[in-house]
C-alpha positions, 0 to 999 in steps of 0.5 A: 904396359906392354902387350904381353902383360896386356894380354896375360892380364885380360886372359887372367882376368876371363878366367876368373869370370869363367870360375865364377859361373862355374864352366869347366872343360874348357878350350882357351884360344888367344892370339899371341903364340908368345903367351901361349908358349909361355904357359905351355914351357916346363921351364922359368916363366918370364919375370916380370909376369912371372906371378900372373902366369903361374896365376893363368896356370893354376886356373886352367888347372882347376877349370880343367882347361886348355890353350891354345894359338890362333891366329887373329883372324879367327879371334876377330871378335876378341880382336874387335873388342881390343880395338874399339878401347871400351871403358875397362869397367864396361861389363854386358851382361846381355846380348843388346847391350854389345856394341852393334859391330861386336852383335854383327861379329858373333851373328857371323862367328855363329854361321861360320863366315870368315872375317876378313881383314882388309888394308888399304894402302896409299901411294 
């Protein structure tokens, strides 16, 4: 699976979580410029995601939604979880039962501090 589809089945995926408890007027932010400039096109979507695009446009419509491009850094938390390859049928439904590093990020998300990434390069 590429990380395209990936994307745009995760980001389908929390939509139908997001019509389910009823929230409406929402703001969407994911971290591919590519997805989002895909939904935002007049024009033909890619195929073969073509289904689950239109799938994504339809529940933006009805959650009176929008989307929008971050970068990766301001969506650490969604960056985190990607990472840590949790079982997909993993579901929390309260704050304990997230991961520690996930708990710390949102604490930090909450207070407004920066994230940052840091690489670590050999010679």
């Amino acid at each position: 699976m590429d990380v395209l589809r990936a994307e745009s089945l995760s980001l389908l995926h929390g939509l139908h979580l997001c019509k389910e408890v009823a929230m409406g007027s929402l703001l969407v932010e994911v971290n591919s410029e590519s997805l989002v400039r895909m939904l935002n096109a007049g024009g033909a979507l890619k195929w073969p995601l073509c289904n689950t695009l239109r799938s994504i446009k339809a529940l933006l419509n009805a959650l009176a939604a929008s989307i929008a491009h971050v970068v990766r850094e301001a969506n650490s938390l969604a960056d985190k979880l990607a990472g840590l390859r949790l079982p997909s049928k993993l579901y929390c439904t309260s704050y304990p039962q997230l991961p520690g590093i996930v708990r710390a990020l949102i604490k930090l998300d909450s207070r407004e501090v920066s994230y940052l990434r840091w690489w670590f390069v050999r010679d």
